[in-house]
C-alpha positions in Angstrom: -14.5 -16.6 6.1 -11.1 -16.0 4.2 -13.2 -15.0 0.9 -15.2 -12.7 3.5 -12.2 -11.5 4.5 -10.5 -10.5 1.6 -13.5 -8.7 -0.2 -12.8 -5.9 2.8 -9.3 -5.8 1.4 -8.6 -5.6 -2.4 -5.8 -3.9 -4.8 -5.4 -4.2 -8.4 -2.3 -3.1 -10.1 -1.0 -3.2 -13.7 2.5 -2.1 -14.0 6.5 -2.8 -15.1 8.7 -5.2 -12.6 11.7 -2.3 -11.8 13.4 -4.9 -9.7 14.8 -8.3 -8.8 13.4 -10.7 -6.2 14.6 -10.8 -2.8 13.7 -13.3 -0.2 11.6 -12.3 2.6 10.1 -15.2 4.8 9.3 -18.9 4.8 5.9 -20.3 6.3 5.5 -24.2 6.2 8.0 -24.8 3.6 6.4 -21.8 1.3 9.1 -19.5 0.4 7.9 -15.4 0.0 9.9 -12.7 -2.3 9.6 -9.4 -2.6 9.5 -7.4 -5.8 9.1 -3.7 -6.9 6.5 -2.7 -9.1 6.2 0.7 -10.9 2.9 2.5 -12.1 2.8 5.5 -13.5 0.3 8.4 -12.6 -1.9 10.8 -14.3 0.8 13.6 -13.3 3.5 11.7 -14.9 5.1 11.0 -11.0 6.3 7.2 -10.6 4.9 5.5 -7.6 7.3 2.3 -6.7 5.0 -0.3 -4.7 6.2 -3.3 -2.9 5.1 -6.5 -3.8 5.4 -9.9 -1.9 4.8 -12.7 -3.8 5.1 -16.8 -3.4 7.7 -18.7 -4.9 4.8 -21.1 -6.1 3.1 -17.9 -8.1 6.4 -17.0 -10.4 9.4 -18.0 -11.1 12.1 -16.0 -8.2 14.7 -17.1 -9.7 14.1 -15.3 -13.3 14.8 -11.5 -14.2 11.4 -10.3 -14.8 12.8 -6.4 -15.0 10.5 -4.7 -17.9 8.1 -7.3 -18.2 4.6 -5.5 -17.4 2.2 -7.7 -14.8 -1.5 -7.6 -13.4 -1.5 -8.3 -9.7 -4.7 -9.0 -7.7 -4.3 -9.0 -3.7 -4.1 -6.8 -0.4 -2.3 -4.2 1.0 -0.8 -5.4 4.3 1.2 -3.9 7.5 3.5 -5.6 9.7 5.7 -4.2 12.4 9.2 -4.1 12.0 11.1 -3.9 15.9 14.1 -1.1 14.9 15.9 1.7 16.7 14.2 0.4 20.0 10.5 1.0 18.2 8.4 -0.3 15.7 8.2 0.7 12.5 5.1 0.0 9.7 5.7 -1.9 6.8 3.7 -1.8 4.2 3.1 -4.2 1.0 1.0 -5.6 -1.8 0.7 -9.6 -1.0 -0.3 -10.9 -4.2 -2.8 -13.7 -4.9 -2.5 -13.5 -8.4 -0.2 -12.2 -10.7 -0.1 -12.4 -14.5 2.1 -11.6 -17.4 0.8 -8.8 -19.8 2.2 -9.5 -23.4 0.9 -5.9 -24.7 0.5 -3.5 -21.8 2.8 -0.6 -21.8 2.9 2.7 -19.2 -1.0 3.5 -20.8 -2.2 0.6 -19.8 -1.1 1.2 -16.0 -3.5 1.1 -13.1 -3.9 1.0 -9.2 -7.1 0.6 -7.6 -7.5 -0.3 -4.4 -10.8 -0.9 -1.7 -10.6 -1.0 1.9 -13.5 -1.7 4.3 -12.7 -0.9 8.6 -12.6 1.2 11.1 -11.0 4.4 12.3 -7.8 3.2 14.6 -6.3 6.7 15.5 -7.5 10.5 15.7 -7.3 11.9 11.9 -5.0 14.7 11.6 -6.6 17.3 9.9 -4.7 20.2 8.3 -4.0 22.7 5.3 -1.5 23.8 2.9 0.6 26.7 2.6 -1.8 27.4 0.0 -4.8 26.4 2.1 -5.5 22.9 0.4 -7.3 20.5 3.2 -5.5 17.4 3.7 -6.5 15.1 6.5 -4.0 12.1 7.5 -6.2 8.7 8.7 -4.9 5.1 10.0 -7.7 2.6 9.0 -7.6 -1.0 10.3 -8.8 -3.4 8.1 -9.4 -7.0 9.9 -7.8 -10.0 8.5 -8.4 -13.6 9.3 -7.0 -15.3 12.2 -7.8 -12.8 14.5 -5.3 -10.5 12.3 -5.7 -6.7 11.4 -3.6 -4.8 8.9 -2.9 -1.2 9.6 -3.1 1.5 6.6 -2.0 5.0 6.6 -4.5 6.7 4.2 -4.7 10.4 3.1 -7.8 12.4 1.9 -7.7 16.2 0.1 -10.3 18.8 -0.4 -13.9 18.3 1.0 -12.9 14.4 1.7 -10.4 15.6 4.3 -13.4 17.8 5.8 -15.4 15.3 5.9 -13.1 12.7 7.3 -11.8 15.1 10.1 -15.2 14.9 11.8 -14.6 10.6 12.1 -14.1 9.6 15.7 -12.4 6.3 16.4 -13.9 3.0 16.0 -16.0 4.5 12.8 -16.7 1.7 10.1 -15.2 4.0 6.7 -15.4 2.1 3.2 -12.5 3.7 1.5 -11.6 3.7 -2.6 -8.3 5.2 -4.1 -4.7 4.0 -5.0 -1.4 3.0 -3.6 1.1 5.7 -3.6 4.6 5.9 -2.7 6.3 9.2 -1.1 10.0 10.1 -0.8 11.2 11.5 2.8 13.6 11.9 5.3 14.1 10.5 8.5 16.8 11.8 10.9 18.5 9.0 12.3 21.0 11.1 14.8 22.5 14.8 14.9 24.3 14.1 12.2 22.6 11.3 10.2 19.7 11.6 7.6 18.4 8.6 6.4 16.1 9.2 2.5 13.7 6.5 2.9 10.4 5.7 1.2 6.1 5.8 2.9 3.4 4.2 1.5 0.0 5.3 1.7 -3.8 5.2 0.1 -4.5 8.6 -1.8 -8.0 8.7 -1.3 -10.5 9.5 -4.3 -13.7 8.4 -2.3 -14.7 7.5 1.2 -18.3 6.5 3.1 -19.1 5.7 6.3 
């Protein structure tokens, strides 16, 4: 069942470790870190991607920062309770990771699959200069009962397509990870620049 469940669920990234470890949880004695990772895009834009990791995959304690790593996993949501709401989290959860001895910013990549169902209305919409975006949340089931919640975003014909989804449709989605810069107004007079993660769709099916 667990092996089912992760083939609905799969990332692959190759990229540099911008960032120290910094504790996140514990569950039965197994201590999790989190990590940044960076990969470059075609369009020469950074995206920074979140990565937890287990103490018993790598060493937490080292300064990885430049060292270039391929990690296998899942992209996964949890809720965070703040400012009297909840607020989506999102990371890689890596099941692998390894050290790459000759990879550089060429050999970057960030693939990822997701197979479940329309959760929420898409939001369809267009440009100033009339390029069709559509926004989607797609829950992906994990074991346990469990489902991870990802935003995902879709251009051009595959936001036209994807506007006509009603909820509860079963989508098999391929793209990548990317990270987007915004910000969030806290009070009248406090601005808070914080950081979204989302799937940049490349090709979607239902």
């Amino acid at each position: 069942m667990a092996d089912k469940m992760f083939e609905n669920n799969q990332v692959s990234l190759v990229g540099e470790i911008v960032s120290g470890f910094t504790f996140s949880h514990e569950v039965y004695g197994e201590g999790f870190y989190m990590v940044d990772i960076s990969v470059n895009r075609l369009s020469n834009f950074v995206d920074y991607i979140p990565v937890m990791v287990s103490e018993r995959l790598i060493d937490v304690t080292a300064d990885y920062r430049g060292v270039y790593v391929y990690i296998n996993g899942q992209f996964r949501s949890f809720n965070r309770h703040e400012e009297h709401k909840n607020r989506l989290v999102l990371s890689v959860f890596a099941r692998e990771i390894e050290f790459l001895e000759d990879a550089d910013e060429e050999s970057a990549s960030n693939q990822i699959f997701l197979d479940g169902y329309i959760c929420k209305e898409a939001v369809y919409r267009k440009t100033p200069l009339g390029r069709e975006i559509a926004d989607l949340l797609v829950a992906v089931n994990r074991s346990y009962g469990k489902s991870d919640y990802i935003p995902c975003i879709c251009w051009g014909r595959n936001a036209r397509f994807a506007s006509t989804f009603e909820v509860g449709t079963h989508v098999q989605i391929w793209g990548r990870i990317q990270s987007r810069e915004y910000v969030k107004k806290i009070n009248d007079t406090e601005v808070e620049q914080r950081v979204a993660y989302e799937v940049s769709v490349s090709k979607i099916e239902m």
